[in-house]
C-alpha positions in Angstrom: -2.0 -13.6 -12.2 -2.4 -15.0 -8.8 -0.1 -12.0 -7.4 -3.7 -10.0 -7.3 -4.9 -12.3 -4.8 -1.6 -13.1 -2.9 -0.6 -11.3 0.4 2.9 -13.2 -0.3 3.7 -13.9 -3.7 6.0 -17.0 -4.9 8.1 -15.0 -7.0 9.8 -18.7 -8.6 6.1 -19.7 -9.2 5.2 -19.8 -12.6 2.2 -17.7 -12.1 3.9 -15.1 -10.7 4.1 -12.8 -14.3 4.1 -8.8 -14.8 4.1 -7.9 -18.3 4.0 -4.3 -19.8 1.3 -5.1 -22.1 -0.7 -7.7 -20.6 -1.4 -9.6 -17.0 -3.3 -12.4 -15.8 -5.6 -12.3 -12.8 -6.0 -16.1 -11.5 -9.2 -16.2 -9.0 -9.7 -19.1 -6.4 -11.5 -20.9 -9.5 -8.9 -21.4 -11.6 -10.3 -18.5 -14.0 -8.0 -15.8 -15.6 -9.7 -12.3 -16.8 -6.6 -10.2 -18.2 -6.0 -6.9 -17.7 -4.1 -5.0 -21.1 -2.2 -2.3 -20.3 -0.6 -0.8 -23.9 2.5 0.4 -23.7 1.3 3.6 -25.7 -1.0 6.1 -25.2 -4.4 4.5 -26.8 -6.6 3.8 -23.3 -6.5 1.5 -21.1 -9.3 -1.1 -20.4 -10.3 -3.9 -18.5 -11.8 -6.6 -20.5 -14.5 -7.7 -18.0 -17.5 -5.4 -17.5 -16.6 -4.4 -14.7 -12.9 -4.6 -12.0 -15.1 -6.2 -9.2 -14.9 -9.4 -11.5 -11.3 -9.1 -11.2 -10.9 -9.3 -7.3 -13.9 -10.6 -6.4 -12.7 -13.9 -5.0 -10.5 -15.0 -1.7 -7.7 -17.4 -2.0 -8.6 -20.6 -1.3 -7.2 -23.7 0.8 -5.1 -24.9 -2.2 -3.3 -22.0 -3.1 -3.2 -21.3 0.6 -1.0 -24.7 0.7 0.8 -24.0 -2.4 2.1 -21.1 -1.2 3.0 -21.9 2.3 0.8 -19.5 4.1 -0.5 -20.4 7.2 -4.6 -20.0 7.1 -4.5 -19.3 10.5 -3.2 -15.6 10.0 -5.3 -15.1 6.5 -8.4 -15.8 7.3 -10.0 -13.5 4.3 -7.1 -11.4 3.1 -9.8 -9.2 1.4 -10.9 -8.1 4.8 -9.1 -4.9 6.5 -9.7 -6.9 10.0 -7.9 -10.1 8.9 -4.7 -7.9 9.0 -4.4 -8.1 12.6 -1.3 -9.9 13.8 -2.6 -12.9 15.7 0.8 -12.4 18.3 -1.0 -9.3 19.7 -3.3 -10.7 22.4 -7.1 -9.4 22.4 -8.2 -6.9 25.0 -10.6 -6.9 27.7 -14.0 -5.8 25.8 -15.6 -4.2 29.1 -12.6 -2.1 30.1 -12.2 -1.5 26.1 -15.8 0.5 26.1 -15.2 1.7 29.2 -11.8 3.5 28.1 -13.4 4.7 25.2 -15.8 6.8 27.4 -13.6 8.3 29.5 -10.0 8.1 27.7 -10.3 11.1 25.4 -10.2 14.9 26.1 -11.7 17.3 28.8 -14.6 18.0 26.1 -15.4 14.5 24.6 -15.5 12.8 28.1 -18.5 10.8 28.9 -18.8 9.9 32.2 -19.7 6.3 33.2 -22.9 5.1 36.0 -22.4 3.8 38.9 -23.5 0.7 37.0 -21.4 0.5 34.3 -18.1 1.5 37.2 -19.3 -1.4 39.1 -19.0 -4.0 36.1 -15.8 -2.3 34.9 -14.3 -2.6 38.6 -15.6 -6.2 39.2 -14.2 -7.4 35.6 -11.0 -5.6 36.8 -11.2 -7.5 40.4 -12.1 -10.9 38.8 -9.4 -10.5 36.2 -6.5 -10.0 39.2 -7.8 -12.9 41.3 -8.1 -15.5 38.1 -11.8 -15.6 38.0 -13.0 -14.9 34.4 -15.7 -16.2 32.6 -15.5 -18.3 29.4 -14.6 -16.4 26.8 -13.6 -13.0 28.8 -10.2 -11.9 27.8 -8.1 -11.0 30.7 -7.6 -7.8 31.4 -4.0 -6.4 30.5 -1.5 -4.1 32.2 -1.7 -1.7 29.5 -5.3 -1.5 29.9 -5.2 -0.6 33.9 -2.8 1.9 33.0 -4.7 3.9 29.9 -8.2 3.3 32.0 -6.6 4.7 36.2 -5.0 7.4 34.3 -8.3 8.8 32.5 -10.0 8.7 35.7 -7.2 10.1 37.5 -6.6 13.4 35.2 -10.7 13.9 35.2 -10.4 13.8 38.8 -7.3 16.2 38.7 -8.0 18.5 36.4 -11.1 18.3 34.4 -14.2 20.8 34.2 -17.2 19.8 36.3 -18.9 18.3 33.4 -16.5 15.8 32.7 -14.9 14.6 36.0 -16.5 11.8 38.0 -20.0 11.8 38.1 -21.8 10.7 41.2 -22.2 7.3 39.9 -18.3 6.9 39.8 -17.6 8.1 43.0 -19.9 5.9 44.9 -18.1 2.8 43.0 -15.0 3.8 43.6 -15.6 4.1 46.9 -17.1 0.5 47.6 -14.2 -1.0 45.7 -11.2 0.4 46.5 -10.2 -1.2 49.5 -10.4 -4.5 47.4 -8.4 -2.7 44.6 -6.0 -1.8 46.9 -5.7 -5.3 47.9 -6.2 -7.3 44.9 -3.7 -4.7 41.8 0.0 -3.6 41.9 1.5 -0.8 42.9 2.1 0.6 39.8 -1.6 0.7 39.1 -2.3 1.5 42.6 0.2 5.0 41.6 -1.6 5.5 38.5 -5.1 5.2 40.2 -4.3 7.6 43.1 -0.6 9.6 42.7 -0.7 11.4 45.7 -3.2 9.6 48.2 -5.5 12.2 48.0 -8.1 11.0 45.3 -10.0 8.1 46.9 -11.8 8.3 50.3 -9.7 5.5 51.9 -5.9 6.6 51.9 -3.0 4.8 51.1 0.8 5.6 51.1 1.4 3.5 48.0 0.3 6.3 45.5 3.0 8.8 46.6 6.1 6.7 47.6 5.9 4.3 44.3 9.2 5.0 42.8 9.6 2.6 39.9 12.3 -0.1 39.2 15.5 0.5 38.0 17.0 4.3 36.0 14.4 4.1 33.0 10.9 3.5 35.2 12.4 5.9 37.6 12.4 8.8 34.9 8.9 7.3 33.7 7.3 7.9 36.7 8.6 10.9 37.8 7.4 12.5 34.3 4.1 10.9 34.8 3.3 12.3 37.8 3.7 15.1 36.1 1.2 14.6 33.4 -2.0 12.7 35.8 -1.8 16.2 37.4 -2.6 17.7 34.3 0.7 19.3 33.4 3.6 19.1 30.4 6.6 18.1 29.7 9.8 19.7 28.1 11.0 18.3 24.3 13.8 16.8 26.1 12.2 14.8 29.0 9.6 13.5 26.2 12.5 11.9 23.7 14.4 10.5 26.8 10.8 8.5 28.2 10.4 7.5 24.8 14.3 6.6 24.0 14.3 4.8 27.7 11.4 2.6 26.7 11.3 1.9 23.1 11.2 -0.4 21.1 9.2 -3.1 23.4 11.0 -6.1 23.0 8.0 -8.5 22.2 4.5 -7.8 21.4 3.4 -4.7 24.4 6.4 -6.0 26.9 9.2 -3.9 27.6 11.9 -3.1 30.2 9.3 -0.7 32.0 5.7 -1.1 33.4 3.3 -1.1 30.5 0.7 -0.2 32.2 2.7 3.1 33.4 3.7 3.8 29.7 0.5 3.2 28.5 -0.7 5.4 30.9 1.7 8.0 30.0 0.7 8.0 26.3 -3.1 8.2 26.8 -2.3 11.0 30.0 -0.3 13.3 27.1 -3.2 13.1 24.7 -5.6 13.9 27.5 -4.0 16.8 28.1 -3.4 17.7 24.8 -0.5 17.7 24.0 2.4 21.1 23.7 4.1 21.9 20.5 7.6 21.0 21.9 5.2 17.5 23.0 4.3 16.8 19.9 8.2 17.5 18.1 9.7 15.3 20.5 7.4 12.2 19.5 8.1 13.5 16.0 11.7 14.0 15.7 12.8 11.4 18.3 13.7 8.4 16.5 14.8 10.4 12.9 18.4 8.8 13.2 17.2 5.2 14.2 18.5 3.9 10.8 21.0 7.0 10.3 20.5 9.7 8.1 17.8 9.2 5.2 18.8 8.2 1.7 18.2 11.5 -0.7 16.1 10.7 -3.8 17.4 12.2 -6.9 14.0 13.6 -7.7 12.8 17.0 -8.8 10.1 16.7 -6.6 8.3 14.8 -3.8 5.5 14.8 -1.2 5.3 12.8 1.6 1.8 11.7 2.6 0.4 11.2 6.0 -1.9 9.4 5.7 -4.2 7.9 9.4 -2.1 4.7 10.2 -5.6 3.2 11.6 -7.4 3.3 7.9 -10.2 4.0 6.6 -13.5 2.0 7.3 -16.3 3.0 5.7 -15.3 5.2 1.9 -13.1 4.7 -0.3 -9.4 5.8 0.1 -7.7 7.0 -2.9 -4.2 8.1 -2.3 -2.3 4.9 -3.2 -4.3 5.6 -6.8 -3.5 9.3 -7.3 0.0 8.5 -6.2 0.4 6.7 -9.5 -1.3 9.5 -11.6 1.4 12.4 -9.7 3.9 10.0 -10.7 3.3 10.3 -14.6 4.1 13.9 -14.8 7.0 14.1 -12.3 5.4 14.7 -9.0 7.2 11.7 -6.8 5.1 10.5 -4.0 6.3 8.8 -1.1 3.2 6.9 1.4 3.9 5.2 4.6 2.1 3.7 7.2 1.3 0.0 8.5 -0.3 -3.2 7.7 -3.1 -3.1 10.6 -3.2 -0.8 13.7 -6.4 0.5 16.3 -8.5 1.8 16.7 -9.9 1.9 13.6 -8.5 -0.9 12.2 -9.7 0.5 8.6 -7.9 -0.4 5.3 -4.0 0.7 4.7 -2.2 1.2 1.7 -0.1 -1.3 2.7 -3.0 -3.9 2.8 -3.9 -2.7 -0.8 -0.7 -3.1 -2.2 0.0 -6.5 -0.4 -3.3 -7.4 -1.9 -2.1 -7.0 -5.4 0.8 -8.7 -4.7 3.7 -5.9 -4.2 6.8 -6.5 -1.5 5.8 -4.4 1.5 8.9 -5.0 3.1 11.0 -2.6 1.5 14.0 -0.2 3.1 14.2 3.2 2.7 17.2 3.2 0.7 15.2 0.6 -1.8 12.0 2.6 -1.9 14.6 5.2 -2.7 15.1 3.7 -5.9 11.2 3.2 -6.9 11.2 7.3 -6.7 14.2 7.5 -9.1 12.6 4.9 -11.4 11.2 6.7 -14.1 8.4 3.6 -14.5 7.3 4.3 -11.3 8.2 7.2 -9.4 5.9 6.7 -6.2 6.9 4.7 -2.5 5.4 3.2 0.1 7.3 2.5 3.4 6.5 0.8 6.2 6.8 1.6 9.8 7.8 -1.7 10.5 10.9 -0.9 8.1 11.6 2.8 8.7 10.9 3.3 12.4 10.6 0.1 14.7 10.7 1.5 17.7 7.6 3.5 17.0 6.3 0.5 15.1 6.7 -1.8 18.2 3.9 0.1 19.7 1.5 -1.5 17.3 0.0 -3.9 20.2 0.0 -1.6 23.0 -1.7 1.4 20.8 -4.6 -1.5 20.6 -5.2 -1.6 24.4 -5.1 1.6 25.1 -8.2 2.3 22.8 -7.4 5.7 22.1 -5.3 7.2 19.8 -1.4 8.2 21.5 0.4 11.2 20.2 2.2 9.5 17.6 -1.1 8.9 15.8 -0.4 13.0 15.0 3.1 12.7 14.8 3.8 10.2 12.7 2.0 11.4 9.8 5.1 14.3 9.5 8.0 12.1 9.0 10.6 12.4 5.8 11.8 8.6 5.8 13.3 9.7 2.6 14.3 13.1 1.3 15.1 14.8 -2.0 17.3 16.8 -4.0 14.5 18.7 -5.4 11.9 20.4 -3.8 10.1 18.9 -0.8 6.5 18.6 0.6 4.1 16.8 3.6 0.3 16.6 2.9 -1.6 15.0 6.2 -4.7 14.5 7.1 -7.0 15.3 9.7 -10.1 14.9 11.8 -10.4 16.5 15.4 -10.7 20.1 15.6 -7.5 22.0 16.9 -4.6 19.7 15.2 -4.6 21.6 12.1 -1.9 23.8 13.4 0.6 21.4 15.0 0.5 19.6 11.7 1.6 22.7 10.2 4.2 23.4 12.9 5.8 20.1 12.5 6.0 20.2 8.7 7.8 24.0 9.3 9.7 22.3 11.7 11.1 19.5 9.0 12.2 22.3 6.7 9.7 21.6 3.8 8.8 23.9 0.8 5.1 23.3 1.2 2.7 21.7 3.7 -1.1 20.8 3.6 -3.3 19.8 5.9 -6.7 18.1 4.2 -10.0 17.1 6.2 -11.2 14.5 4.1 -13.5 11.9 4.7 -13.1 10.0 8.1 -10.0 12.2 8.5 -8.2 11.1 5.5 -6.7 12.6 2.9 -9.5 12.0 0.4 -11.7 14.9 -0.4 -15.1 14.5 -1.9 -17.0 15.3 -4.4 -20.5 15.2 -2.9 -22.4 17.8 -1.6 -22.1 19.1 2.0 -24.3 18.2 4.3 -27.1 21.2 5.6 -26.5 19.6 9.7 -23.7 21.7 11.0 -20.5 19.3 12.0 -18.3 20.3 14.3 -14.9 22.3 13.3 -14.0 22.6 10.1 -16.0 20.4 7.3 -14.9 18.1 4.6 -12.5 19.4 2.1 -10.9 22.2 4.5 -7.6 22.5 3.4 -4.6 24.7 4.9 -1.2 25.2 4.2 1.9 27.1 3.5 4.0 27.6 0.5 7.3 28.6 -0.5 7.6 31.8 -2.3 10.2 33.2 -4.6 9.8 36.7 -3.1 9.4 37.8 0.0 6.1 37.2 1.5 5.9 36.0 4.6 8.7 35.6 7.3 9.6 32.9 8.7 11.7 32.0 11.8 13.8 29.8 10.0 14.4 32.4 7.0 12.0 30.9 4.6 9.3 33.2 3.3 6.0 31.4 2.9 2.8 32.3 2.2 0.0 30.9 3.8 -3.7 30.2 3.2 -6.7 27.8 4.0 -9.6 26.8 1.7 -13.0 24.7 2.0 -12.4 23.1 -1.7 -15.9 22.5 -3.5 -15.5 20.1 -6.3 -18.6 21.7 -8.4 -16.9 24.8 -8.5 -14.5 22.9 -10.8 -17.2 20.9 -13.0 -17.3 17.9 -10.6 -21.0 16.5 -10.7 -22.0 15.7 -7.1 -22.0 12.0 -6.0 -21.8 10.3 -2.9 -18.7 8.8 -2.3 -18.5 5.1 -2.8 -18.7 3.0 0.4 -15.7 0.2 1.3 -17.2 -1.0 4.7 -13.2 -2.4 5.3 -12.9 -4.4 2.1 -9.5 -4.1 0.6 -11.1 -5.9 -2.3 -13.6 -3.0 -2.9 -11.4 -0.4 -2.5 -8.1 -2.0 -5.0 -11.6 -3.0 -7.5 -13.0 0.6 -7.7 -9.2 2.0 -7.9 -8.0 -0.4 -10.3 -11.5 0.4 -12.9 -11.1 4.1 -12.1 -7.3 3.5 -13.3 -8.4 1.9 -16.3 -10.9 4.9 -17.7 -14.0 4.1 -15.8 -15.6 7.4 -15.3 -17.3 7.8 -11.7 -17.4 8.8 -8.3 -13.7 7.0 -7.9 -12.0 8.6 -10.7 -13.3 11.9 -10.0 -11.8 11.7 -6.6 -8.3 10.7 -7.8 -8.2 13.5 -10.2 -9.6 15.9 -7.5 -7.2 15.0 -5.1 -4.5 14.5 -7.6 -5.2 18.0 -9.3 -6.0 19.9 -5.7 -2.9 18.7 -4.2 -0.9 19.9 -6.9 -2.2 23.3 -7.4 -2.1 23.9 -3.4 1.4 22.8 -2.8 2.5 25.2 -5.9 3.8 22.4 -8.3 5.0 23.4 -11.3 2.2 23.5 -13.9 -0.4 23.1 -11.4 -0.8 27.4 -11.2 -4.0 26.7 -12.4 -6.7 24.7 -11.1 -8.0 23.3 -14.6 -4.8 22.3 -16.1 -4.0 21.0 -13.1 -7.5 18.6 -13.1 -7.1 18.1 -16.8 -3.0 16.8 -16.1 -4.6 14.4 -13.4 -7.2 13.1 -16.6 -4.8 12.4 -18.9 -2.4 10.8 -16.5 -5.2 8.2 -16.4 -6.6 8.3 -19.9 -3.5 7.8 -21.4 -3.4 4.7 -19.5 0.2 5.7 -17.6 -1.3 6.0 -14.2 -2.5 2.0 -14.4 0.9 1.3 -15.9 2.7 2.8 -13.0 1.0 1.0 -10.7 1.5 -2.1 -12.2 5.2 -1.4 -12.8 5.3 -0.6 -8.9 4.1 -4.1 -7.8 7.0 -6.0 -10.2 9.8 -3.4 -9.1 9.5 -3.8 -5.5 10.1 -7.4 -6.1 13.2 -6.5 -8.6 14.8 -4.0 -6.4 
């Protein structure tokens, strides 16, 4: 079944063939290895030794041709990187490593030398006056913005540590009067607000106004945040409603270099509660009110939107097992995005051949269908204003507050009982994860550090060196009671509770978890074997993650950690987690 190896599948091509009991995997050699899925309960198996056999190849020119795809966006679809969307155009590499220094908060800061200012400055200088080198990248709007705004709010208002360091200063100072001459005013404002930064004075800074109403309201909010301060819930959503969606690729009907600066400024500061629900909340009605699953039951996952790029990443896998015992799942996120630019769900299920272009009223119906009963939007689908943001997110090398917010949205909601599990990496976001799932009304929430902030926890042992904040496998949440427990604001009585989960405690063996290194083939192979009975690092984790999830959000018949492990095992055993999956990839083309 070429569908396995086909970003986007030919549904009229004879090839193209789900059946419940048996498919065909077609490699770039013209081989087929099937896969037998029974339609009863004896186990599932994969006939060659081993699922890497089954994806290890990459389509090739001819079935590139025969299915009208252009090579020049697939390069290797079994790479996370060859995701990228070639209309977004490549960033400055200099400024990039420079704004990953000094784009990031008050502690993480690392101050550049006066040598490394200099060559940012001069690439910034040569870029403005058209005097590149071969094979330099100009330098973008978005990029000025997101890099004059970190220096400006370390100037402003960051601790001694952090702000300039000499080396900076004395660069700045040599340059400026060129800067002055040679950028816009816009960049001039973000590099120096009120004329008091630099040693040389300008007016520029403090009488910029913007051009027209929605730069206007932009600019007078950013000053605001490059001197250190926050903004009100409403002032956020209008910025964001004024500006969004960018009409094509990072342009837009303001400055993007003063709305790149504004993002990277809010994260800088770190953003408020009422900061953080206005990015969440402020495009909920951009399709109208969500469609309302008839389900008993579902979780939204929030998975990172930047991937994974190193381990394995197993929710799209123990979404299929939750699905076989009435536990609906519902995953969303994108094809590609910075600045990980790690492996998606979407690029998984695209991989195998599934329509990723689905609405949320038709992912509404994979939840009802009792073959499936597990989703996957995408942004591009369910939000695209926030979704338009994909290209300028890249040049601003740091993650904007939608990175958090986004991971807390209900693109689809149910009759039954509701819940968000996210995932986390810096210390201090736990809580406004928590606070925006309160904040959307759900029974449950859960916040999981998993590996590289995912939602996958592990099952190997903790390393002795000390990390810092909370370690792998930290979990906290809330969950609806039946009797009073603890009040709420809203009236809904909760009780709440954190835990470091430790997979031996539960008869896990330790192992180390298994390494992807960005290849969508790796991670569908190991998924796909674990699916099919192979016992080992991979199908611990599902059932781990499966069986944890369930018994901290308070699913029914998850009360107890071992049945809810041993639910998780048979859901795979049985062969019904494979078959879901499977039935997922033909009814998102049927729907």
């Amino acid at each position: 079944m070429n569908t396995l190896l086909n970003p986007n599948p030919n549904l009229s091509s004879p090839n193209f063939s789900i059946r419940a009991k048996k498919l065909r995997l077609l490699t770039n050699s013209g081989q087929q290895i099937s896969l037998v899925a029974p339609a009863n309960k004896t186990h599932t198996s994969i006939r060659s030794k081993r699922a890497d056999s089954i994806v290890r190849c990459v389509l090739d020119s001819s079935i590139i041709d025969q299915l009208g795809l252009s090579e020049s966006g697939l390069h290797n679809p079994s790479i996370s990187t060859s995701y990228r969307s070639l209309d977004i155009p490549n960033p400055n590499q200099t400024l990039l490593d420079a704004q990953a220094r000094v784009c990031t908060g008050p502690t993480q800061t690392k101050p550049l030398t006066e040598e490394q200012t200099l060559k940012v400055l001069d690439t910034i200088l040569r870029s403005a006056s058209g005097k590149l080198g071969v094979g330099e990248e100009e330098v973008s709007r978005a990029q000025l913005g997101a890099f004059f705004a970190g220096m400006t709010i370390r100037a402003n208002c960051f601790s001694e540590a952090t702000q300039w360091s000499e080396g900076e200063t004395r660069a700045m100072n040599v340059l400026w009067p060129r800067l002055i001459r040679e950028l816009p005013a816009d960049i001039i404002f973000i590099a120096d607000p009120e004329g008091s930064i630099m040693g040389v004075g300008t007016s520029i800074g403090p009488q910029f106004v913007g051009n027209g109403p929605n730069e206007m309201r932009l600019v007078g909010a950013l000053r605001e945040v490059l001197a250190g301060g926050h903004l009100g819930f409403e002032e956020v959503q209008g910025v964001l409603r004024d500006v969004l969606p960018l009409e094509t690729g990072m342009q837009g009907n303001v400055s993007e270099s003063l709305f790149s600066a504004f993002l990277i400024g809010q994260r800088m500061n770190r953003e408020t509660d009422r900061e953080l629900k206005a990015y969440c909340l402020a495009f909920d009605q951009e399709h109208g009110p969500p469609p309302v699953a008839d389900v008993k039951s579902l979780t939204h996952y929030g998975e990172p939107y930047d991937g994974n790029t190193r381990f394995f990443r197993s929710t799209l896998f123990v979404a299929a097992v939750r699905a076989c015992y009435g536990e609906a799942s519902l995953l969303h996120g994108v094809e590609y995005m910075s600045p990980k630019g790690g492996i998606t769900e979407e690029q998984m299920l695209k991989f195998i051949g599934a329509n990723t272009h689905l609405s949320p009223l038709q992912t509404k119906g994979l939840l009802e269908d009792e073959d499936v009963g597990f989703g996957y939007l995408s942004q591009r689908e369910a939000r695209p204003s926030l979704y338009s943001l994909r290209g300028l997110r890249e040049h601003i090398k740091k993650r904007p507050p939608i990175a958090t917010s986004e991971k807390v949205q209900q693109f689809v909601r149910a009759r039954g009982k509701e819940a968000i599990v996210a995932g986390f990496y810096h210390e201090g976001y736990e809580d406004p994860l928590l606070m925006l799932m309160r904040r959307r009304g759900v029974h449950s929430g859960l916040v999981v550090k998993g590996e590289e902030g995912a939602l996958s926890m592990t099952t190997r042992v903790r390393s002795a060196q000390a990390t810092k904040g909370p370690p792998v496998n930290y979990c906290a949440g809330f969950r609806s009671l039946s009797y009073p427990f603890v009040s709420e604001l809203d009236g809904v009585s909760r009780e709440s509770f954190s835990v470091e989960v430790n997979a031996k405690d539960y008869g896990f063996e330790p192992t180390d978890t298994p390494r992807t290194d960005r290849s969508v083939l790796r991670n569908i192979e190991l998924g796909l074997a674990a699916l099919s009975g192979e016992k080992g690092p991979a199908y611990d984790r599902i059932v781990l993650n499966a069986g944890m999830v369930d018994h901290l959000l308070g699913c029914d018949g998850a009360e107890d950690v071992s049945a809810a492990l041993d639910r998780a095992r048979e859901a795979i055993d049985s062969g019904k987690a494979l078959s879901r999956l499977l039935n997922y990839v033909k009814a998102s083309h049927r729907i």
